[in-house]
N, CA, C and O atoms as a GROMACS GRO file, in nm:
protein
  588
    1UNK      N    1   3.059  -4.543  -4.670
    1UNK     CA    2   3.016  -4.627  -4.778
    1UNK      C    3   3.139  -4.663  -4.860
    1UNK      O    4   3.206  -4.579  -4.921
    2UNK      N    5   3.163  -4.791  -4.858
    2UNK     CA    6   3.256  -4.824  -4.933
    2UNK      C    7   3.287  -4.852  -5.072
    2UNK      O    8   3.186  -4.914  -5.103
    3UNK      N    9   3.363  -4.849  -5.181
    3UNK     CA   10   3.381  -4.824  -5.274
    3UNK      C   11   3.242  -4.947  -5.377
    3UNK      O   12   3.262  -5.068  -5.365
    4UNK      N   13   3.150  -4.913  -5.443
    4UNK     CA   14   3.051  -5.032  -5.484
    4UNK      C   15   3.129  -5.039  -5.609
    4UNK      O   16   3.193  -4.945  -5.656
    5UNK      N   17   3.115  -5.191  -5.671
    5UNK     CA   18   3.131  -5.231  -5.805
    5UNK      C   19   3.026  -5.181  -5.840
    5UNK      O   20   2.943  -5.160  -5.752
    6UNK      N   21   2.987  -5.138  -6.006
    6UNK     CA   22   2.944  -5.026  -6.083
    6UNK      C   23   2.880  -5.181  -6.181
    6UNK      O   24   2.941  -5.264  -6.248
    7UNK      N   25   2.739  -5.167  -6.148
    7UNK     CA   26   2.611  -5.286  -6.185
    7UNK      C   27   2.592  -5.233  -6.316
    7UNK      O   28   2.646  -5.128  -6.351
    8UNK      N   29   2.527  -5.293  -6.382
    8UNK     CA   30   2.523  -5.262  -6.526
    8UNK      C   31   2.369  -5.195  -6.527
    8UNK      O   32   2.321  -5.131  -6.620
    9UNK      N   33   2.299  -5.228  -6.391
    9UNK     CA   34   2.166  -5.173  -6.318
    9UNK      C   35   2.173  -4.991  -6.281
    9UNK      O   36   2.079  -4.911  -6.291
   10UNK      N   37   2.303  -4.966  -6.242
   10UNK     CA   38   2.340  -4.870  -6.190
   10UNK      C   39   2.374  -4.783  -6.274
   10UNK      O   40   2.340  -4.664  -6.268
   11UNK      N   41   2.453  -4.842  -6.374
   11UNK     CA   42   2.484  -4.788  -6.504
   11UNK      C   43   2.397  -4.688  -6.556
   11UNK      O   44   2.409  -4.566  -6.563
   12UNK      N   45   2.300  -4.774  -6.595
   12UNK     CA   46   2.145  -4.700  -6.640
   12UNK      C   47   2.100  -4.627  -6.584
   12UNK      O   48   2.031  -4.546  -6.645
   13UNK      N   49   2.113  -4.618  -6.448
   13UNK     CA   50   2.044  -4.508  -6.369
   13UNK      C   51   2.089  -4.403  -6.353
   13UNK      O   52   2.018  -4.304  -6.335
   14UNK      N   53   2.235  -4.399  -6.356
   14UNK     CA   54   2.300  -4.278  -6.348
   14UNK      C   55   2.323  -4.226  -6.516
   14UNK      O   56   2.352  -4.110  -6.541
   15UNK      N   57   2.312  -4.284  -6.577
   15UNK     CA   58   2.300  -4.256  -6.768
   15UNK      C   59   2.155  -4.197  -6.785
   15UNK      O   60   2.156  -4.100  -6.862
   16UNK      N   61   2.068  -4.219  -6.749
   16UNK     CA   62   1.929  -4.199  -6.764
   16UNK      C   63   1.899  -4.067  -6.689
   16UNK      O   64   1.839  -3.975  -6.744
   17UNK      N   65   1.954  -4.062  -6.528
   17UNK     CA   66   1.996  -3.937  -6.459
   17UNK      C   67   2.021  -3.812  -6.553
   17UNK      O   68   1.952  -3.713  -6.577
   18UNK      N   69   2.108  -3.839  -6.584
   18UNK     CA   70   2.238  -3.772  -6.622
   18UNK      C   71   2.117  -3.710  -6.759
   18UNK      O   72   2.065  -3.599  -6.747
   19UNK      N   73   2.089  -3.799  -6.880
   19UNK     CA   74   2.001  -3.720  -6.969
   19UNK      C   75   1.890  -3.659  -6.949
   19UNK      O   76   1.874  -3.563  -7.024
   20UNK      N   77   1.781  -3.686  -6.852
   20UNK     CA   78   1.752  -3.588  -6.811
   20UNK      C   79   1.766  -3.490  -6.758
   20UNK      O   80   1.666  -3.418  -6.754
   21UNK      N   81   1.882  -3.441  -6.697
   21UNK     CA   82   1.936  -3.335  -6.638
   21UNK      C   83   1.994  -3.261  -6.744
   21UNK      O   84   1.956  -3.144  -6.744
   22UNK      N   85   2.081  -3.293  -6.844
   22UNK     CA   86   2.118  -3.231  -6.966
   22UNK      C   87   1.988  -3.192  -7.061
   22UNK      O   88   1.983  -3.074  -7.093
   23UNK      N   89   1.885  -3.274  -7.109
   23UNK     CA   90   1.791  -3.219  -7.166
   23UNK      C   91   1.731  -3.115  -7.092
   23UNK      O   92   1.707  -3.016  -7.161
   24UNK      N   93   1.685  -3.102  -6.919
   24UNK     CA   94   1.592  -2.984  -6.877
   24UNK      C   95   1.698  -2.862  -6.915
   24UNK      O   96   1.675  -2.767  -6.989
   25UNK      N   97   1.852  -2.900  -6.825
   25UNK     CA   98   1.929  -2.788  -6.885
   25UNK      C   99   1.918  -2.709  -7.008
   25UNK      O  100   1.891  -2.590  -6.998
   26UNK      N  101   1.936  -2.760  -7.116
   26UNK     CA  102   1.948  -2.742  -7.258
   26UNK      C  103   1.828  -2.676  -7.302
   26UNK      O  104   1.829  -2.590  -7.390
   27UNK      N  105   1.709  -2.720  -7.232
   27UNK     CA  106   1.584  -2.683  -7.247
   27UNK      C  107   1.537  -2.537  -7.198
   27UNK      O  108   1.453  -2.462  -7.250
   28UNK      N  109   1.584  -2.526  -7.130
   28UNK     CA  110   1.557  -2.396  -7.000
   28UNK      C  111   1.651  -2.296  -7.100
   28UNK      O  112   1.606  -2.196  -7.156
   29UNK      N  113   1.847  -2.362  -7.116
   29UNK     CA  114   1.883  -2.231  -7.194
   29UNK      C  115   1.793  -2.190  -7.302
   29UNK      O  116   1.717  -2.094  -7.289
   30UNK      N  117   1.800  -2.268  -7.418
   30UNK     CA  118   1.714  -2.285  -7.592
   30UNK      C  119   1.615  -2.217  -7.512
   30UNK      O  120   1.639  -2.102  -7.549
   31UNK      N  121   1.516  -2.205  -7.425
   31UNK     CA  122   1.352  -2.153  -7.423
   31UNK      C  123   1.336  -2.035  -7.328
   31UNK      O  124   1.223  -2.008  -7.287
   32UNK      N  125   1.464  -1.949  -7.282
   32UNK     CA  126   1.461  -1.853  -7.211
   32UNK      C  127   1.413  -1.744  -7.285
   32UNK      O  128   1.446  -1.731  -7.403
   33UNK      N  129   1.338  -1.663  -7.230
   33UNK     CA  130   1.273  -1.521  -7.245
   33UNK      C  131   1.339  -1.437  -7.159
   33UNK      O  132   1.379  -1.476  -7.049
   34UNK      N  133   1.358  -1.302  -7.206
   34UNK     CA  134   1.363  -1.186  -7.073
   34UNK      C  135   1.225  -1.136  -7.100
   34UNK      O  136   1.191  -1.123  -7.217
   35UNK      N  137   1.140  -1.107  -7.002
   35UNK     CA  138   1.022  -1.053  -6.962
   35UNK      C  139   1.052  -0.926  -6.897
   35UNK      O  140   1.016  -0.897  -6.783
   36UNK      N  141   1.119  -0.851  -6.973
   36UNK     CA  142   1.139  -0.684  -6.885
   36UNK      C  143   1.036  -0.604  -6.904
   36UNK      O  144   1.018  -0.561  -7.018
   37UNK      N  145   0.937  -0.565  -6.783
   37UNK     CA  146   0.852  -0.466  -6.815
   37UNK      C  147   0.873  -0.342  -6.833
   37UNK      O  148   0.945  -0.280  -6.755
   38UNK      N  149   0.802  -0.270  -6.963
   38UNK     CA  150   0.835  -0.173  -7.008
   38UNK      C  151   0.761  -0.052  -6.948
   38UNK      O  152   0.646  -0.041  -6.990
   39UNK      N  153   0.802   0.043  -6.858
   39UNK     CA  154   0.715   0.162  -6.844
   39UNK      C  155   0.607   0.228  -6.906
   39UNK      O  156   0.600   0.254  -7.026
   40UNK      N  157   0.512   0.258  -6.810
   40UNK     CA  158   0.407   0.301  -6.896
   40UNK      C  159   0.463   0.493  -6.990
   40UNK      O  160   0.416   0.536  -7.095
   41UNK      N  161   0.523   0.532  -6.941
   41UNK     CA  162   0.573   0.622  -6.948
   41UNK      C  163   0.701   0.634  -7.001
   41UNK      O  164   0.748   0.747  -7.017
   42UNK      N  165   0.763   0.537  -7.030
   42UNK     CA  166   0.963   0.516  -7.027
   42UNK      C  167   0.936   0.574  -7.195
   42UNK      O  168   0.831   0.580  -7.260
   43UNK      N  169   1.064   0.607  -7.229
   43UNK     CA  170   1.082   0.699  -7.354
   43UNK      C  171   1.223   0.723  -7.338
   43UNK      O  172   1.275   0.696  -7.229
   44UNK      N  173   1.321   0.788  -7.473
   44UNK     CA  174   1.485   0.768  -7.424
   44UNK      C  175   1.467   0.881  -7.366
   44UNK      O  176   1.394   0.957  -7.429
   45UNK      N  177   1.502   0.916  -7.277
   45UNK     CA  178   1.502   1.113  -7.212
   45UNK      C  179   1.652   1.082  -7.142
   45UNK      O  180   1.671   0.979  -7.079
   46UNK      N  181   1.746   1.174  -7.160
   46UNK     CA  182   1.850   1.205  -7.106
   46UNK      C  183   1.822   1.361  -6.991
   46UNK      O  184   1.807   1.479  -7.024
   47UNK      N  185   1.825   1.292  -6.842
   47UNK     CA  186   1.816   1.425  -6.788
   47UNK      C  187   1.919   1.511  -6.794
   47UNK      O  188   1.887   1.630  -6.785
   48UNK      N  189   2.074   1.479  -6.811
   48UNK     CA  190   2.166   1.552  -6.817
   48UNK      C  191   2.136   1.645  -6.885
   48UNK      O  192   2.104   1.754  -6.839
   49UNK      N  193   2.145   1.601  -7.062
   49UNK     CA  194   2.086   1.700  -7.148
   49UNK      C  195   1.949   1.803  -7.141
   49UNK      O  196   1.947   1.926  -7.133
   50UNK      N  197   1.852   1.718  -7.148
   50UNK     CA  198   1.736   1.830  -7.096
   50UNK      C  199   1.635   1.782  -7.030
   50UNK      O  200   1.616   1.664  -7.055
   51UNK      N  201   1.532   1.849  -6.923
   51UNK     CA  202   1.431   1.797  -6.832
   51UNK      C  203   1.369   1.728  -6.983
   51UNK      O  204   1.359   1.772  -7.097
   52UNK      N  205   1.329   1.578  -6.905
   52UNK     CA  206   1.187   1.515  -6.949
   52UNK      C  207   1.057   1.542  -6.922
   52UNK      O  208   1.010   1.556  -6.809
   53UNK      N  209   0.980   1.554  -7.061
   53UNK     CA  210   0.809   1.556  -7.024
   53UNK      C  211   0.767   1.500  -7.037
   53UNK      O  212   0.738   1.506  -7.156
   54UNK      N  213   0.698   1.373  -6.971
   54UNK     CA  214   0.627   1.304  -6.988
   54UNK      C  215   0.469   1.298  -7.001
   54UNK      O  216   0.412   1.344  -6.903
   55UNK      N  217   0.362   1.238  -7.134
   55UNK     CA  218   0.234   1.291  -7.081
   55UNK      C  219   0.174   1.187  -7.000
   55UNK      O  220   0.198   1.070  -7.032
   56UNK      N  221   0.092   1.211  -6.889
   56UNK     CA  222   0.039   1.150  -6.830
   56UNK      C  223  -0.134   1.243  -6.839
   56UNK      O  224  -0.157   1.364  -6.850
   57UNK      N  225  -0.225   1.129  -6.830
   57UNK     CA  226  -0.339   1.202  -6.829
   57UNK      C  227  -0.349   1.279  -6.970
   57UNK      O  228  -0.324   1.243  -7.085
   58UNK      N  229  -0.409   1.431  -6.901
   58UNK     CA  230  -0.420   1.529  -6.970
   58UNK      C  231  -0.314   1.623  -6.949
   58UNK      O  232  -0.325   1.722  -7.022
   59UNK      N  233  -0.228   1.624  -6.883
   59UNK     CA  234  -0.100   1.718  -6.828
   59UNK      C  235   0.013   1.655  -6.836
   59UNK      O  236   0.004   1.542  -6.789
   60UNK      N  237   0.151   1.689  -6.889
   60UNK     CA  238   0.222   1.670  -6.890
   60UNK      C  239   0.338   1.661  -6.748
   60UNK      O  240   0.340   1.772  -6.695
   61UNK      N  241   0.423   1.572  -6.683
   61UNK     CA  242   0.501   1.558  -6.623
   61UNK      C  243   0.608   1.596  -6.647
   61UNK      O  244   0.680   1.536  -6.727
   62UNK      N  245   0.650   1.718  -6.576
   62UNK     CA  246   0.825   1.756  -6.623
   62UNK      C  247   0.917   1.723  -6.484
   62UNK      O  248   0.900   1.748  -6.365
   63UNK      N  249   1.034   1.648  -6.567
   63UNK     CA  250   1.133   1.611  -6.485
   63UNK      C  251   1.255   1.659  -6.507
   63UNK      O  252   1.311   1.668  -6.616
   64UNK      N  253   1.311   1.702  -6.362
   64UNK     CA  254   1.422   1.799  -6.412
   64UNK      C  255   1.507   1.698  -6.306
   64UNK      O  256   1.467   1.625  -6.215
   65UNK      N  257   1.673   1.733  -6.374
   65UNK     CA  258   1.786   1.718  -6.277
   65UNK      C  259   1.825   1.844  -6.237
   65UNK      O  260   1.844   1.911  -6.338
   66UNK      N  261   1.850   1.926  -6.107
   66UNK     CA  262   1.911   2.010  -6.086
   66UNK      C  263   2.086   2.034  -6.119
   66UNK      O  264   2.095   2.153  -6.147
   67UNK      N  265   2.153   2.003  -6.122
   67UNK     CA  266   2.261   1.951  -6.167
   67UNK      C  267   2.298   1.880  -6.309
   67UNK      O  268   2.300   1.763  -6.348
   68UNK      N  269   2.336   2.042  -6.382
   68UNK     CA  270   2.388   1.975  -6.545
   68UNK      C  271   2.485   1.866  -6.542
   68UNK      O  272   2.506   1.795  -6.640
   69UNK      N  273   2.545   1.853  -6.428
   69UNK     CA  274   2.684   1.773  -6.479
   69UNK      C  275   2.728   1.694  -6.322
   69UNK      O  276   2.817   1.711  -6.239
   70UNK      N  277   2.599   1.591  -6.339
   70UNK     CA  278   2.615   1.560  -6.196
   70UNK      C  279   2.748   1.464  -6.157
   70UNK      O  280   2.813   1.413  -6.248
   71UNK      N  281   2.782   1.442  -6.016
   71UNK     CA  282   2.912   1.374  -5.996
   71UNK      C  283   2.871   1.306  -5.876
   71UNK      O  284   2.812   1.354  -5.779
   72UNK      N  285   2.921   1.155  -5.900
   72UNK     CA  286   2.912   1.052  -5.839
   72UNK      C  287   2.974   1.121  -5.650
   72UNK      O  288   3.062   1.201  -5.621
   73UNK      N  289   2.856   1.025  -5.547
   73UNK     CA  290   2.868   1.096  -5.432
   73UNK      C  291   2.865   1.240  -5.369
   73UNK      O  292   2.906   1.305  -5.273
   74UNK      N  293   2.807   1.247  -5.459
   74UNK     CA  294   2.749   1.450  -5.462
   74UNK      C  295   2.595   1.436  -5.435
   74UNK      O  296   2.518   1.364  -5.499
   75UNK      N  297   2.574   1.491  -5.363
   75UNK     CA  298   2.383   1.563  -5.330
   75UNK      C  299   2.348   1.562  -5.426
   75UNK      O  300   2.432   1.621  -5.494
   76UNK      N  301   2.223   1.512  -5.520
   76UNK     CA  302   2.159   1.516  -5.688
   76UNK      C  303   2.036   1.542  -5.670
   76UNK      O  304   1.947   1.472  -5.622
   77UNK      N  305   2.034   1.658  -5.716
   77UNK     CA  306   1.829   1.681  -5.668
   77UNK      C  307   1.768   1.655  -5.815
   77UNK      O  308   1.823   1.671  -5.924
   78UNK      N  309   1.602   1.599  -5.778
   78UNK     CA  310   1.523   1.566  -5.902
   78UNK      C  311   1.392   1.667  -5.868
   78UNK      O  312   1.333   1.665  -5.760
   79UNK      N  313   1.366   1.737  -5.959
   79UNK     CA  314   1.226   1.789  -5.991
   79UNK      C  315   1.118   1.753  -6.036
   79UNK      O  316   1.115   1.708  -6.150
   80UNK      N  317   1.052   1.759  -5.993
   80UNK     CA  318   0.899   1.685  -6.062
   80UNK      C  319   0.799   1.792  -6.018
   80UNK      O  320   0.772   1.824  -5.902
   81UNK      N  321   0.744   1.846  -6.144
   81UNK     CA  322   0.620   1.950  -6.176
   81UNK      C  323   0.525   1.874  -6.227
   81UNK      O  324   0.556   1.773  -6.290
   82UNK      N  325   0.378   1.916  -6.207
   82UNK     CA  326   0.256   1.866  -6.202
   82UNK      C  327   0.245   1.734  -6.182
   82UNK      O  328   0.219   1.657  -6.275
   83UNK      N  329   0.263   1.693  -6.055
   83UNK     CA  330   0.211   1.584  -6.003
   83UNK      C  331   0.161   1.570  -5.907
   83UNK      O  332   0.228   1.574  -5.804
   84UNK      N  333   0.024   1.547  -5.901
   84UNK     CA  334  -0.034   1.526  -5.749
   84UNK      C  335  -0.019   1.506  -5.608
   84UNK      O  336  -0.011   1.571  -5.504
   85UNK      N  337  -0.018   1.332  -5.667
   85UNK     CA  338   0.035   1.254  -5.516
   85UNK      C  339   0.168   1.281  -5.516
   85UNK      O  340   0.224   1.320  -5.618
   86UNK      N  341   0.233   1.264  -5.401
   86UNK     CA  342   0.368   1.216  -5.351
   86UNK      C  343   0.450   1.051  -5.402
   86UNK      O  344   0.447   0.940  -5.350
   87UNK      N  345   0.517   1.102  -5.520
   87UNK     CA  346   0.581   0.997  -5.568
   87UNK      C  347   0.698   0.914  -5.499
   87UNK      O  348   0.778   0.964  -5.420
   88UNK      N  349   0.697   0.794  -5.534
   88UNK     CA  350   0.826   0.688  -5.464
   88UNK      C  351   0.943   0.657  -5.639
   88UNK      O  352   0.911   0.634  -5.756
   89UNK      N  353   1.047   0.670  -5.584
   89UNK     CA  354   1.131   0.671  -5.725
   89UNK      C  355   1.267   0.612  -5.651
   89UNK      O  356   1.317   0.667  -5.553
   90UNK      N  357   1.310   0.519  -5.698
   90UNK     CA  358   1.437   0.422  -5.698
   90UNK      C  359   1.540   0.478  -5.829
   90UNK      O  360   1.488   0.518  -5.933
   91UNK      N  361   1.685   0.475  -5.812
   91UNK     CA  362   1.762   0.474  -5.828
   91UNK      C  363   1.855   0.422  -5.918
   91UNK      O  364   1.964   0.468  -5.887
   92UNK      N  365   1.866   0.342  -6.024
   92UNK     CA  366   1.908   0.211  -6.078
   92UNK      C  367   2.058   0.203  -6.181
   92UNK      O  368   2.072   0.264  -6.286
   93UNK      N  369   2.144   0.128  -6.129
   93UNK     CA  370   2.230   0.138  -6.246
   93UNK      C  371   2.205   0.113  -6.367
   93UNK      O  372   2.131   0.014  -6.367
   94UNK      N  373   2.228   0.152  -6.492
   94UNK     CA  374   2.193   0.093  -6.643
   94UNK      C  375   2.335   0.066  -6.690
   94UNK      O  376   2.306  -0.017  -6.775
   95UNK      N  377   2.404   0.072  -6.693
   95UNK     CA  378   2.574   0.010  -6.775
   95UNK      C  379   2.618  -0.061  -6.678
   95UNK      O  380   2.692  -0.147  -6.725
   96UNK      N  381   2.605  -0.073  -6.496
   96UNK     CA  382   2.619  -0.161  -6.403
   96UNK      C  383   2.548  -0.153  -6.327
   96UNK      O  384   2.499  -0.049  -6.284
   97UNK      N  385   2.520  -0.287  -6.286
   97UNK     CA  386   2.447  -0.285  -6.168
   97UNK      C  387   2.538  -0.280  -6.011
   97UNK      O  388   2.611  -0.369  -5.967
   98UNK      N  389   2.505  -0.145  -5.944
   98UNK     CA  390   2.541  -0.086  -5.842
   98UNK      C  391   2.435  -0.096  -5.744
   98UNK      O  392   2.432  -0.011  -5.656
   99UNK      N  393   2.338  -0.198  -5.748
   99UNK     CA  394   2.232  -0.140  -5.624
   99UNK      C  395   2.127  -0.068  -5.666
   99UNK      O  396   2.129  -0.015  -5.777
  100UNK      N  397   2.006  -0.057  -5.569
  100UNK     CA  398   1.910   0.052  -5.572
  100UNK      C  399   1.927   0.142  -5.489
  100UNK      O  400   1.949   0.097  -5.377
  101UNK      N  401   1.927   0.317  -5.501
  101UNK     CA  402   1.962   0.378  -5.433
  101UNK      C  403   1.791   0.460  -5.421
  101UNK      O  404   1.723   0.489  -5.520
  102UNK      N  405   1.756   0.479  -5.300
  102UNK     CA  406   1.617   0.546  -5.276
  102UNK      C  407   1.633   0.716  -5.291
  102UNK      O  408   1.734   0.784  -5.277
  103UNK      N  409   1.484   0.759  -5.327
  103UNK     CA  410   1.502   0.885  -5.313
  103UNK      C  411   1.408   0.936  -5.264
  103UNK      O  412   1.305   0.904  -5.322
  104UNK      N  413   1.386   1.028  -5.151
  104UNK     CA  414   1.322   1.107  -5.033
  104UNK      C  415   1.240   1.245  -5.144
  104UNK      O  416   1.284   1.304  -5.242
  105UNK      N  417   1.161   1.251  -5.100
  105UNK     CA  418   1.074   1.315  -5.174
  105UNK      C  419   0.987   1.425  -5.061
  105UNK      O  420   0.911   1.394  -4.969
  106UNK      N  421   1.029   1.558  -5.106
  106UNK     CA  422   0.933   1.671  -5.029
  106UNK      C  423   0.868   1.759  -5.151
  106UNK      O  424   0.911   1.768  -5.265
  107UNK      N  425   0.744   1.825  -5.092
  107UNK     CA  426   0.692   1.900  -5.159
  107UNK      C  427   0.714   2.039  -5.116
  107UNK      O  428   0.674   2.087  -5.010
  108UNK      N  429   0.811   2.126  -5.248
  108UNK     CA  430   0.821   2.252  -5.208
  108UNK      C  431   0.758   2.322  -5.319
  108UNK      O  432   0.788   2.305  -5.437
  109UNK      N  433   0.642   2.427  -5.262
  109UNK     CA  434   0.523   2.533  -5.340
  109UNK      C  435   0.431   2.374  -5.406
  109UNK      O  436   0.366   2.288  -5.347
  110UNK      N  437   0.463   2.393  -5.543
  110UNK     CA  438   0.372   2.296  -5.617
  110UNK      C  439   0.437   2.162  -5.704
  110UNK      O  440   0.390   2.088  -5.791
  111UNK      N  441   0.564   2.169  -5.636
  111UNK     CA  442   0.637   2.064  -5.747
  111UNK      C  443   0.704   1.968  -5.568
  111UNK      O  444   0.694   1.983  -5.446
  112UNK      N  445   0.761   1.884  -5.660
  112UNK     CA  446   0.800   1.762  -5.554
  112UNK      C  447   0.936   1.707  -5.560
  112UNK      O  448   0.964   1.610  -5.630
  113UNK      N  449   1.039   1.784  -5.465
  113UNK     CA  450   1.181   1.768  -5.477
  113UNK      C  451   1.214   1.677  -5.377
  113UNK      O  452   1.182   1.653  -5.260
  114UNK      N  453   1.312   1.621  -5.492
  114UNK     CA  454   1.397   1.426  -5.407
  114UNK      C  455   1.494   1.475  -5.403
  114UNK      O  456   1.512   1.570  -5.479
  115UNK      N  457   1.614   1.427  -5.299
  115UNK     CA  458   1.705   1.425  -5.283
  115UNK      C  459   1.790   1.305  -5.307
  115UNK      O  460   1.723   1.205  -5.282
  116UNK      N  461   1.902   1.276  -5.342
  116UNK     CA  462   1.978   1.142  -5.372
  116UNK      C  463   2.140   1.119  -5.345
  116UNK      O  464   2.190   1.221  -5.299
  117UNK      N  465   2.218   1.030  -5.360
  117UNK     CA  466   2.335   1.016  -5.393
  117UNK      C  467   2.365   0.907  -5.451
  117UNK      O  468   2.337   0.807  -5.386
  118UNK      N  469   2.437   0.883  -5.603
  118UNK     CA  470   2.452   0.797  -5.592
  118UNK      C  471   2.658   0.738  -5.565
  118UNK      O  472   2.749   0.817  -5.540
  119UNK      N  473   2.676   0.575  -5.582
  119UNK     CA  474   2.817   0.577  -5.542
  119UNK      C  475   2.892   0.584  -5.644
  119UNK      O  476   2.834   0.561  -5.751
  120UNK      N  477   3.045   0.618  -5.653
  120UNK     CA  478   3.144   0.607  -5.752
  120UNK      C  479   3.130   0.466  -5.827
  120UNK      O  480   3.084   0.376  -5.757
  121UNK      N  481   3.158   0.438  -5.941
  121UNK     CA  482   3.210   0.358  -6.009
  121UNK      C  483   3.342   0.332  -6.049
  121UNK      O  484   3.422   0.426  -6.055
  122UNK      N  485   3.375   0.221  -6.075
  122UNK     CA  486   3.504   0.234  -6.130
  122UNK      C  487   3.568   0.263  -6.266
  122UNK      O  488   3.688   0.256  -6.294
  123UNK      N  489   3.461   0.299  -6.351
  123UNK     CA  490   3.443   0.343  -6.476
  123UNK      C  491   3.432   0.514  -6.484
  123UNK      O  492   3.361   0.542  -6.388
  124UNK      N  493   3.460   0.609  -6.536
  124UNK     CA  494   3.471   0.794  -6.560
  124UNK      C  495   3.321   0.835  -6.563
  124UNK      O  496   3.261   0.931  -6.514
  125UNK      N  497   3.274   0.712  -6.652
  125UNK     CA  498   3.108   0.768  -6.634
  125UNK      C  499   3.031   0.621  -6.629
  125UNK      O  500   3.069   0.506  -6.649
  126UNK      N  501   2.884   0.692  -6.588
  126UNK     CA  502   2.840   0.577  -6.557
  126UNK      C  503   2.680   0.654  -6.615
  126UNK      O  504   2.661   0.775  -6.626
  127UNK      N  505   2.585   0.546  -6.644
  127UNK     CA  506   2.464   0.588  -6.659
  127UNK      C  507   2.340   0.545  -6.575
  127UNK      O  508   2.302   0.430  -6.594
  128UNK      N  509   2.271   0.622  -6.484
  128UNK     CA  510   2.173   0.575  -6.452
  128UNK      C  511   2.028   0.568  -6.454
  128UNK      O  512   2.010   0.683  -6.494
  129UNK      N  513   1.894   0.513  -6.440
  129UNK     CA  514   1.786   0.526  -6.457
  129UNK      C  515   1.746   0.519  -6.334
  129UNK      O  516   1.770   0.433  -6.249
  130UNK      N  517   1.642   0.680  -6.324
  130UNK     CA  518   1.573   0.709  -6.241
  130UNK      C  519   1.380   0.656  -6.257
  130UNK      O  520   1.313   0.685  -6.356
  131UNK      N  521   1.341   0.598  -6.168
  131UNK     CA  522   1.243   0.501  -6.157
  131UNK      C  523   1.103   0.535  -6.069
  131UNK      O  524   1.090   0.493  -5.954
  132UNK      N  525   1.028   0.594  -6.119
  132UNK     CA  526   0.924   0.707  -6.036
  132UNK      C  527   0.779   0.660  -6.074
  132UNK      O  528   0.716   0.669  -6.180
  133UNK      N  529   0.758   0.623  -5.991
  133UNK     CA  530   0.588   0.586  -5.909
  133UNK      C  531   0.523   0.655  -5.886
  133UNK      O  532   0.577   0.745  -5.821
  134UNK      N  533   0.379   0.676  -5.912
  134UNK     CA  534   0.304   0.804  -5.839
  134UNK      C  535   0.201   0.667  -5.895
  134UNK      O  536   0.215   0.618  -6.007
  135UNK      N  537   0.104   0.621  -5.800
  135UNK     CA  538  -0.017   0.551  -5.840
  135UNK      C  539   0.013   0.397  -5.900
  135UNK      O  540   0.067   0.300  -5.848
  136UNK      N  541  -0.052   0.420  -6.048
  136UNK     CA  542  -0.013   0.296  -6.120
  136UNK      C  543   0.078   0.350  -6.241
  136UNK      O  544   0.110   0.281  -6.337
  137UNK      N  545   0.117   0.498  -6.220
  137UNK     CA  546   0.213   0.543  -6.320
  137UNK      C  547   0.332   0.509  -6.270
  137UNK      O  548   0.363   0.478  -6.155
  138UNK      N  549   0.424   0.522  -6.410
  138UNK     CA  550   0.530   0.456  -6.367
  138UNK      C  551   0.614   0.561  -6.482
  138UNK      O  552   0.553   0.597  -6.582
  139UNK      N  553   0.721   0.594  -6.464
  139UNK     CA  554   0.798   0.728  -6.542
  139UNK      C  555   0.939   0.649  -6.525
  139UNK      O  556   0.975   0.581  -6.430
  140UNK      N  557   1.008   0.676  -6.643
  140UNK     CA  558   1.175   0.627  -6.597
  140UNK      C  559   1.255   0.724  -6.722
  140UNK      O  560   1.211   0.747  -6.835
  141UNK      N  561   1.361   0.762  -6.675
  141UNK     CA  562   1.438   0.880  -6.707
  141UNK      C  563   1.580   0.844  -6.703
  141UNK      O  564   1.588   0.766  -6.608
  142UNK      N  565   1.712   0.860  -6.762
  142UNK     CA  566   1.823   0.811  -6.735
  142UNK      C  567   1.924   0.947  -6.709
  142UNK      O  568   1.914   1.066  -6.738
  143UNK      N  569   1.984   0.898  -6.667
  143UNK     CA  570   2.095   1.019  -6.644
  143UNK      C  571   2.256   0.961  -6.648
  143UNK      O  572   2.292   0.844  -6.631
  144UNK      N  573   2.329   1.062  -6.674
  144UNK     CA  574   2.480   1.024  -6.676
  144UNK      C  575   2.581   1.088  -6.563
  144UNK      O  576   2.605   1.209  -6.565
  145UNK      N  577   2.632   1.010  -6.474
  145UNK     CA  578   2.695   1.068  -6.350
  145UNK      C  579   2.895   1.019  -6.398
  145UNK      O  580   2.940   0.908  -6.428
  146UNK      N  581   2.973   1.162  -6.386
  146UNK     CA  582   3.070   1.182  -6.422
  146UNK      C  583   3.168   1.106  -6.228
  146UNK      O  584   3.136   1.109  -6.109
  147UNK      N  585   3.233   1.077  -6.271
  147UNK     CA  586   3.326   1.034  -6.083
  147UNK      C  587   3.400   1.137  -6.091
  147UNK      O  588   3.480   1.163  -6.002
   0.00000   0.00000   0.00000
């Protein structure tokens, strides 16, 4: 296509283009929401510092980190006392996003131990939130992993 002289027809169309594309833009930034759903259960709990209890029901949920002073690419076990079913719980960075890291879940006696790892950062510490399902409950817990 070879070079067109620029119509005074054409003009308009690409001017007219052009403002609607700047108004939806402009529109979309100015009218953005974050819609982050909030746990039915979420509360600040630091597992480093001490297991979380969460109430659920009539019984309380305690969540433990095995590891006071956990370290990036190290084995990290999670505890979970009085809970029924067999929970599903993801992994999550909170100061970066690193991925979702899964966690395997067995039941030993009456409580329900996960296993995990998560990866180094390039930062000394890093913080993460642990993300636990059982039903339509939903529990989230953060922790701080040293490299």
């Amino acid at each position: 296509m070879a070079a067109e002289k620029l119509t005074k027809g054409r003009l308009i169309q690409i001017l007219v283009l052009m403002t609607v594309l700047i108004a939806a833009f402009t529109w979309r930034t100015v009218s953005y929401e974050t819609h982050e759903q909030k746990s039915e259960l979420a509360k600040e709990c630091d597992l480093t510092v001490e297991p979380c209890l969460f109430d659920k029901d009539a019984s309380g949920v305690l969540v433990t980190l095995s590891q006071k002073q956990p370290k990036a690419e190290a084995l990290l076990t999670v505890v979970i006392d009085n809970m029924s079913a067999k929970p599903t719980a993801i992994v999550e960075g909170v100061s970066m996003n690193m991925g979702t890291v899964p966690v395997i879940f067995e039941q030993k006696e009456d409580k329900w131990v996960g296993s995990f790892t998560v990866p180094a950062c390039k930062h000394e510490t890093m913080v993460w939130a642990i993300k636990i399902t059982e039903g339509s409950s939903n529990i989230t817990a953060n922790f701080t992993v040293k490299k």
